[in-house]
C-alpha positions in Angstrom: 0.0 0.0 0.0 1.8 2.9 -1.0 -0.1 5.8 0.3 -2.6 6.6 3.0 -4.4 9.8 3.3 -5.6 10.6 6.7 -8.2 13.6 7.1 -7.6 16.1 10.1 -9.9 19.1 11.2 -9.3 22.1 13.8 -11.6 21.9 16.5 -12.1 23.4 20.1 -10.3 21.6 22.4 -12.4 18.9 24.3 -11.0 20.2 27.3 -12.1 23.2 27.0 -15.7 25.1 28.2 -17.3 26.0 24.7 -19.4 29.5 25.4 -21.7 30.8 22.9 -21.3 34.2 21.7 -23.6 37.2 23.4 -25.9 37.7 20.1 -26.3 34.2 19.5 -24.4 33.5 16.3 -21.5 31.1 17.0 -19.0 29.8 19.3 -16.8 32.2 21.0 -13.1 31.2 19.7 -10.9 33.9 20.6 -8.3 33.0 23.5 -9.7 29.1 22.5 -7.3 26.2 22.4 -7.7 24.7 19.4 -6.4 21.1 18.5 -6.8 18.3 16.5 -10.3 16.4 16.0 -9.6 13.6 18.9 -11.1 10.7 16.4 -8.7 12.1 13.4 -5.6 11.7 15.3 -6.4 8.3 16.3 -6.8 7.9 12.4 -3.8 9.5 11.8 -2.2 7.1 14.8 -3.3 4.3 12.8 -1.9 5.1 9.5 1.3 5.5 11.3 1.5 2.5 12.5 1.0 0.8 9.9 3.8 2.7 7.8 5.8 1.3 10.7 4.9 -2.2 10.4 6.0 -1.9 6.8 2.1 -2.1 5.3 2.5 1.5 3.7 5.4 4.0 1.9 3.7 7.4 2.9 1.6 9.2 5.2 -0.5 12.3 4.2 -2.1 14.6 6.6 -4.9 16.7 4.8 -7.2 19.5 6.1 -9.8 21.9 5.3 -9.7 25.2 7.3 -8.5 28.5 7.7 -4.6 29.6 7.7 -4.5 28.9 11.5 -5.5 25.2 10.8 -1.7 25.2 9.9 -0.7 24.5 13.3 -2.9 21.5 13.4 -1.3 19.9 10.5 2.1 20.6 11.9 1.2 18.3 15.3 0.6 15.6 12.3 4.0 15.9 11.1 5.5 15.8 14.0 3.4 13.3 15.3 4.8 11.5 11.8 3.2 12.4 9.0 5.2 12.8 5.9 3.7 15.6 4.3 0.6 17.8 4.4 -1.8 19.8 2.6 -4.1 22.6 3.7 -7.2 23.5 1.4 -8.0 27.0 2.6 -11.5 28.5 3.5 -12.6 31.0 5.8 -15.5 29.7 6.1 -17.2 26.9 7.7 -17.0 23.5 5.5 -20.3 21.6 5.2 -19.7 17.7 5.3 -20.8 17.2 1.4 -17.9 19.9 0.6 -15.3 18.4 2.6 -15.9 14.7 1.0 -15.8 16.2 -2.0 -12.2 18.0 -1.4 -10.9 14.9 0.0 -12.4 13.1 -3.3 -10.6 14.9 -5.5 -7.0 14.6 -3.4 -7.3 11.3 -3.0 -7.8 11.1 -7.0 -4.5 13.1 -7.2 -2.6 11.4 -5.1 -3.8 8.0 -5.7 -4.7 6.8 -2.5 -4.8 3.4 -1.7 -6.6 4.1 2.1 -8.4 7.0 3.5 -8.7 6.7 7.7 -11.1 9.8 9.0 -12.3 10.0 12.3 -16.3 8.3 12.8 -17.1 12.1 13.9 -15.6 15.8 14.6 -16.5 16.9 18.3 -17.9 20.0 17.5 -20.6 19.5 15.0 -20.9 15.6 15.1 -22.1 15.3 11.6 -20.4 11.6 11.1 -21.0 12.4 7.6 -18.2 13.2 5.4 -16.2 9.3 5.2 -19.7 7.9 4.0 -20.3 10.7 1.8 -16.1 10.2 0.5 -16.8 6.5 -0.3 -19.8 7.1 -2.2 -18.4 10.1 -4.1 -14.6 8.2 -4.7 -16.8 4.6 -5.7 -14.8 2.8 -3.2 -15.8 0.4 0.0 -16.3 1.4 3.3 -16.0 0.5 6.9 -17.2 2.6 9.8 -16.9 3.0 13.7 -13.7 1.3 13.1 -12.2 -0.5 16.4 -9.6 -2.6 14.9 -8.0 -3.1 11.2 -6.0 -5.4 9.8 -4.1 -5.1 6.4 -4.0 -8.3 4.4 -2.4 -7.6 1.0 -5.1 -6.5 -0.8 -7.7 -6.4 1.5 -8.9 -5.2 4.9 -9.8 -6.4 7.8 -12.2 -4.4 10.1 -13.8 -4.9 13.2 -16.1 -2.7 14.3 -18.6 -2.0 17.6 -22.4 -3.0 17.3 -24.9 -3.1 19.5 -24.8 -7.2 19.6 -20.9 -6.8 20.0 -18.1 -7.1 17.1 -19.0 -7.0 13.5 -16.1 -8.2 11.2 -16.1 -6.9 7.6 -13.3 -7.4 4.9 -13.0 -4.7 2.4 -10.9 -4.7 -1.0 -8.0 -1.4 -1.6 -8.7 1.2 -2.1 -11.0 2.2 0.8 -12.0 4.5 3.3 -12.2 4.0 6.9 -13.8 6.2 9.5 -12.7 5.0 13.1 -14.2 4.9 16.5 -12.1 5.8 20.0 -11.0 2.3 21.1 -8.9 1.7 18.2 -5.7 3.1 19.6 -4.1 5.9 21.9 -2.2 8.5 20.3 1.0 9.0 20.8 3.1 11.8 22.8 4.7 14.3 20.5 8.3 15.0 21.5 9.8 18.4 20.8 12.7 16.8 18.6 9.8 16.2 16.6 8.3 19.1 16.2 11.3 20.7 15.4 11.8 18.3 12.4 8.0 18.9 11.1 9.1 22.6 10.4 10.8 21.4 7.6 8.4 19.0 6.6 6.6 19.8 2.8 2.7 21.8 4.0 0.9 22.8 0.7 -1.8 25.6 0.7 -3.9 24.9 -1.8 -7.2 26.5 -2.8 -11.0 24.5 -3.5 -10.3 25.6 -7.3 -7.2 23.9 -7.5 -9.4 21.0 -6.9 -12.1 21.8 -9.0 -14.3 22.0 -6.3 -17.1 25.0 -5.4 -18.4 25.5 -1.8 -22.4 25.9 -1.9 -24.1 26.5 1.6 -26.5 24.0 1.8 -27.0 24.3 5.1 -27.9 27.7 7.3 -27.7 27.9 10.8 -30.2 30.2 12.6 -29.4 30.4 15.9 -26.6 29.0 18.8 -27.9 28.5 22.1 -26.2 27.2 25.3 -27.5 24.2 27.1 -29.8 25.1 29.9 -28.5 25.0 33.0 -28.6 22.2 35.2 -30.8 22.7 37.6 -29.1 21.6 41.5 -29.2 17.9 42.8 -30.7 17.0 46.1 -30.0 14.3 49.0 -32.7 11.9 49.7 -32.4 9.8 53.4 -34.6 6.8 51.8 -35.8 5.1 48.8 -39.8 6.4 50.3 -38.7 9.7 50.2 -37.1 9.1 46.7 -40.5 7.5 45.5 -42.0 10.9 46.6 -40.0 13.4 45.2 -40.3 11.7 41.6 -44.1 11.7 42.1 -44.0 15.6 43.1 -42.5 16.0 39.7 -44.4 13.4 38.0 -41.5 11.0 37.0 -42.9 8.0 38.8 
């Protein structure tokens, strides 16, 4: 397998508080730490592993984002990616746009594998490897909790609700994963000195032949309500008759 692709978006760090702007229309992001989607770098994790075991020549980190999203792709080289590219936008990327970029650079790189994380933590669309497949006319396996190269093929086991589900997929493919498939590994500083001189092309959607639409239009943001306090009950009668006061029982 000579080439794995391995799709990467800025997000909010999931350690951090997300607060919704005053007038209603987005996240607040400046002062945010921003980091890499926590189910992409397991995919990216993956890929490197199996570059180590021999099973591939080269890993690509790709992303769709603004200039900052840079930094992102950066922790991917120095986590071990070989190279990277950036497709620039200012604006937010719909799911159906982003499948379609990553459609068109796997085309131009001839990608044998494409690993994606199942989901991005701050929309949670678990959209755009489906919507890749279908577009690039290639098999599939999602939710991804182990996977195997054999030649030609690939080996996936995945989580379902009556326990493991084993599919085997012919190359090329794309592969969204799921959080049990690995733990990412620490990034040393010796290695993020040698990313800096790793290769990081900016392109642009035209370069790719692709055209943003907005399909979708968000109205509003709102914060979760607020959890309303817990109390302490001495007994299991007085339990009963608190959740009959509030009608729960």
């Amino acid at each position: 397998m000579r080439r794995i692709l391995v799709g990467i978006k800025r997000v909010v760090d999931y350690s951090v508080r997300v607060r919704v702007k005053p007038d209603g229309t987005g996240v607040a992001l400046d002062g945010v730490k921003m980091s890499i989607n926590p189910f992409d770098e397991i995919a990216l994790e993956e890929a490197l592993r199996m570059k180590e075991r021999g099973e591939a020549d080269e890993v690509v980190a790709m992303s769709i984002g603004p200039e900052e999203a840079q930094q992102q792709l950066r922790t991917a080289l120095a986590m071990g990616a070989d190279r990277a590219i950036l497709v620039k936008s200012d604006t937010a990327v719909e799911p159906l746009t982003a499948a379609q970029v990553f459609t068109a650079i796997a085309r131009a790189e001839d990608a044998r594998l494409v690993l994606v994380g199942k989901q991005a933590i701050d929309d949670d669309a678990n959209q755009t490897g489906q919507m890749l497949a279908a577009l690039w006319g290639r098999p599939q396996a999602t939710f991804a909790s182990k996977v195997e190269v054999l030649g030609e093929v690939l080996r996936v086991t995945r989580e379902v609700d009556a326990g493991l589900e084993t599919l085997e997929i012919d190359l090329p493919a794309v592969v969204t994963v799921d959080l049990r498939l690995n733990e990412p590994r620490y990034v040393k500083l010796p290695d993020i000195m040698k990313a800096k001189k790793k290769p990081l092309d900016v392109k642009s959607f035209a370069d790719y032949g692709v055209e943003p639409t907005e399909r979708l239009k968000v109205t509003l943001y709102v914060a979760p309500a607020t959890r309303s306090k817990g109390i302490m009950v001495k007994s299991v009668a007085e339990l009963v008759d608190v959740l009959k006061k509030k009608g729960l029982a």
